[in-house]
N, C-alpha and C positions, 0 to 999 in steps of 0.2 A: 437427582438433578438439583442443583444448584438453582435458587428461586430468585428471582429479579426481582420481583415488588416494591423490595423497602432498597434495592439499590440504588444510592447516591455515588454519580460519577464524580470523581476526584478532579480537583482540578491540580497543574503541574508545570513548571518551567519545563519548555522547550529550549533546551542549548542558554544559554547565558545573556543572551541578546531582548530578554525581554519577552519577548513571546510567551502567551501563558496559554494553552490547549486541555479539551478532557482529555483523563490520563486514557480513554479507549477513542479513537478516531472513524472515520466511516471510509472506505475505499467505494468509489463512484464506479469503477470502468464497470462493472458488471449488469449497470442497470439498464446499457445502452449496447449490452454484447459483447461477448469476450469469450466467455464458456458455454455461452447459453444464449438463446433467440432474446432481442431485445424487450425489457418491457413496455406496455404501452407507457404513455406520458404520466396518465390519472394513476397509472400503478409504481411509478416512479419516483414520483412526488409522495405517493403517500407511504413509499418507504422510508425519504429522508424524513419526512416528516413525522411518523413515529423515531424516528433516529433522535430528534431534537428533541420532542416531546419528551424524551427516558436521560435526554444529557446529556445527549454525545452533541457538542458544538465544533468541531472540527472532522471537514468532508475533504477528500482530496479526489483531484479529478488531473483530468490533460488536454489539449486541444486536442489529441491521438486520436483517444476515445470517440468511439460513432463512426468516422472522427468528427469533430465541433461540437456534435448533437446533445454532445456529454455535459460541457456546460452548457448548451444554452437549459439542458433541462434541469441543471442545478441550482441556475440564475431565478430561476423560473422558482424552485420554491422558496429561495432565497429570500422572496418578496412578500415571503409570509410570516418570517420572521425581524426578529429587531438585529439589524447588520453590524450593531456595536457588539454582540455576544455569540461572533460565528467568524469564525476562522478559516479562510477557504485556500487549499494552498491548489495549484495546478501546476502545470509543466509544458515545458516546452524544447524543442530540440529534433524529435524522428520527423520526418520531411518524408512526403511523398512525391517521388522522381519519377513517377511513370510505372505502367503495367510491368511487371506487378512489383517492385523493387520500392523500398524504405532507404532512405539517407539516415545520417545523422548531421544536423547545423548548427553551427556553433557562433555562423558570422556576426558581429557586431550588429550589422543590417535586420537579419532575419531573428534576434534575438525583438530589436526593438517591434521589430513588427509582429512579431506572436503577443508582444504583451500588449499591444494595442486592442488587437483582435481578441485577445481572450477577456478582457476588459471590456467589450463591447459584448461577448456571447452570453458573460456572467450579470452584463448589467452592472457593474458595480462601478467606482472611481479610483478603486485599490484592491489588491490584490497582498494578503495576509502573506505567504508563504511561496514563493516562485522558484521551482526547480530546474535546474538541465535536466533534462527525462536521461537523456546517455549525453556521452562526453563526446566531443568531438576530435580525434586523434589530429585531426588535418591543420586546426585552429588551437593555436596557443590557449589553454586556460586564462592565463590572465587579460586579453584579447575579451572572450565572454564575459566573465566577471567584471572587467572593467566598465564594458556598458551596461550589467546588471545593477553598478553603483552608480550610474547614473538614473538610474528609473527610482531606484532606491532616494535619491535625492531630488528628482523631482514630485516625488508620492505617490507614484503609481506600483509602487511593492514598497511593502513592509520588510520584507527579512529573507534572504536567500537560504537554496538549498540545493544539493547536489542528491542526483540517483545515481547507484549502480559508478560510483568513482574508483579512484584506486586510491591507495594512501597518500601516493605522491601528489597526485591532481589537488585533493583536500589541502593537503599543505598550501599549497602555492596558491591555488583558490581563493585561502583563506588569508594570506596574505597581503592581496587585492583588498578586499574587504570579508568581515566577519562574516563564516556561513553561520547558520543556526539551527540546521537537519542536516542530514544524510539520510535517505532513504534507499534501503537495502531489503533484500528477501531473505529475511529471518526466520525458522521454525525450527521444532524440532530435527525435521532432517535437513534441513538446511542452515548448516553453522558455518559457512567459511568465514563471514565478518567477525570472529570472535576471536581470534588469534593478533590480528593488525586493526580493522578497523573500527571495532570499540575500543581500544584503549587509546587509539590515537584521534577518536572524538570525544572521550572520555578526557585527556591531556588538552585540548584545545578550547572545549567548553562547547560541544555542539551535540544536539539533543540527536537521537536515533530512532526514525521511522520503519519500522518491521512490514515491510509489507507481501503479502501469500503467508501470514501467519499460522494458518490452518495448512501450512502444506498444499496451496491451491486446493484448500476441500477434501485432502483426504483424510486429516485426521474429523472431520468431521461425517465421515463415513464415504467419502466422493470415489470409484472404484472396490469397494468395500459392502454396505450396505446397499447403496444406490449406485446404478451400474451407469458407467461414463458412456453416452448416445457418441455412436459409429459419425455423428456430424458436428461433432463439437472439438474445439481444437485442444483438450486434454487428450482426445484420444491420439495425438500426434507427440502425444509428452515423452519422453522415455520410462518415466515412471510410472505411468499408465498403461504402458503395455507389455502383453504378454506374457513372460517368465517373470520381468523383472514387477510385473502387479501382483501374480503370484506368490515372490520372496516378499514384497514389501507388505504384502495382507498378513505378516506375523508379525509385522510391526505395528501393524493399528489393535490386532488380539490383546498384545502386550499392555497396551496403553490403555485400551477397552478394561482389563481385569485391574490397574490401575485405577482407573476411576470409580470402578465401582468402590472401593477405597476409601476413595474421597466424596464419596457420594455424589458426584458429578457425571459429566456426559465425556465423555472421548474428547471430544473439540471443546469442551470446558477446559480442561486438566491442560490440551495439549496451549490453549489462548492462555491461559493462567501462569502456566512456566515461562512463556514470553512476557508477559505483563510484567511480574516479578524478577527480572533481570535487572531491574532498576528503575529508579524514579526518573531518568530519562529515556527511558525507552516508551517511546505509544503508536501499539502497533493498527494497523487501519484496514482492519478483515472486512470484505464486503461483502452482501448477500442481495439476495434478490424474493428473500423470502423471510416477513416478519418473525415468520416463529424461529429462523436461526439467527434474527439479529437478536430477539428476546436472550435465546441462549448465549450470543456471546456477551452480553451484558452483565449477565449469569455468571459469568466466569472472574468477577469482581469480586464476588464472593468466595469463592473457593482460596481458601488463605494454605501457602505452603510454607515449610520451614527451610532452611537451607539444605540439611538432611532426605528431605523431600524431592528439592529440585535438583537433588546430585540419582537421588533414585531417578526421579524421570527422565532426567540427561543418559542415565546408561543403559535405561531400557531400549534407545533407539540407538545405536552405536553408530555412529557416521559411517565407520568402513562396511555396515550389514545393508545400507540402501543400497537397492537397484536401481542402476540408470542415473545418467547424468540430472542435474537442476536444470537446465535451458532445455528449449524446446527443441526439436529439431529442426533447423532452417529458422531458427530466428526472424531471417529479414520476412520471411513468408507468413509468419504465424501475424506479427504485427501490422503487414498489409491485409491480411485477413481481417482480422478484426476492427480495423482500420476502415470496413467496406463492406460492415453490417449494413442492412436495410436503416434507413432513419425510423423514429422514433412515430408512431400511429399519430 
């Protein structure tokens, strides 16, 4: 295993705008429910808090999450650190329309009013990093963007960013005003952004957020070693179940007898090929459990060659996954999660 103690997180331009982030990030949703029964507060806090403590200064979170409950318990330990050396981006955009249905909003209206409110949950007077969580088909991008430059100009966001876009939306987006992320679901078995939407933020100068780095936890053993609970909503995955967890459990073997290799862990090897895609790329795995955030820390260490990440890239072959990346029922999984119990 790959040992943390002497690691120094790196620090790194985010996209070209300025923005300077650790090159590993924290993803928030999971402290307040998503895979897994929420943690209490005192236990939530003291995972960002070791988070900060090892150097990771960039958390990313959404009003979705809880939903609210996400930031306010981010804001919350936010207040124990010094706020000029922490980077907080959030999101805004999935709307709750009634039992049990999820929108997406894109309005000019509803754009200013989440950054009000998520400014008020987080405590803060600015907000680092403000994404569309999804895009809104109904509502012109440039429409959203345009009032996103306005919050941008009056100091209540620092630097924009889009999730989950297409090429074209980025474009025109970015033409409104400079994005500075894109935030996508990057891992090993999940490469479609690699064909169009790195080289076309790579061409524009916009930095890349990997987020379910870990495969939602499988390369870290999640349906593998520790078996996915009958009430959690991976067990809704496609890749979590039945046949197709079966074909996919010769995919994490593969990568398992790799690491050993490398002297690392599974979800070392599989964090560490992400990590090294580039100096702009910083992916933001989250945990809900110190000893795997130590691990992905861990995975800073583990240095590959180019030789190395073409081996690792063809151990999982895109066309040998089973089962689609999205969940099934989407709008459901994100209402789910969305109406966790709040926070102890």
């Amino acid at each position: 295993m790959a040992e943390r103690n002497d690691v120094v997180i790196p620090r790194v331009k985010l996209g070209n705008q300025g923005l300077e982030v650790s090159k590993l990030g924290f993803g928030c949703m999971g402290l307040t429910g998503a895979y897994n029964s929420p943690l209490s507060e005192e236990d939530g806090i003291s995972v960002l808090n070791h988070a900060f403590t090892k150097g990771i200064t960039f958390f990313d979170t959404s009003d979705v999450y809880g939903p609210l409950t996400n930031e306010i318990l981010l804001g919350k330990a936010l207040k124990q650190w010094p706020r000029e050396k922490i980077q907080i981006a959030t999101k805004f955009g999935i709307q709750r329309s009634g039992f049990p249905d999820m929108t997406v909003n894109g309005k000019p209206e509803y754009v200013r009013s989440c950054c009000e409110a998520s400014l008020k949950r987080l405590d803060v007077e600015y907000i680092d990093l403000y994404y569309q969580h999804r895009v809104d088909t109904k509502v012109p991008i440039e429409e959203t963007i345009g009032e996103l430059k306005k919050l941008v100009e009056e100091g209540k966001v620092k630097y924009l960013g889009l999730s989950e876009a297409s090429p074209d939306t980025i474009r025109r987006a970015h033409a409104i005003h400079p994005i500075t992320a894109v935030q996508m679901e990057w891992s090993l078995w999940t490469r479609d952004i690699e064909e169009e939407i790195i080289p076309l933020c790579r061409e524009l100068g916009i930095g890349i957020v990997p987020y379910s780095p870990l495969g939602r936890g499988f390369f870290g053993g999640k349906g593998v070693v520790e078996r996915v609970a009958e009430n959690s909503n991976l067990a809704r995955h496609p890749r979590f179940q039945g046949d197709n967890l079966d074909k996919n459990r010769t995919i994490y073997t593969r990568i398992e007898s790799l690491a050993r290799k490398h002297q690392c862990t599974p979800a070392q090897l599989a964090l560490a090929w992400v990590l090294q895609q580039g100096n702009d790329v910083v992916p933001i795995p989250g945990t809900t459990k110190i000893k795997n955030l130590d691990d992905n820390i861990g995975s800073l260490m583990v240095k590959l060659t180019e030789e190395d990440l073409k081996e690792i890239s063809n151990t999982v072959p895109i066309e040998e996954i089973a089962g689609g990346r999205s969940f099934q029922n989407m709008d459901h999984f994100l209402w789910k999660f969305a109406n966790t119990p709040p926070l102890n």
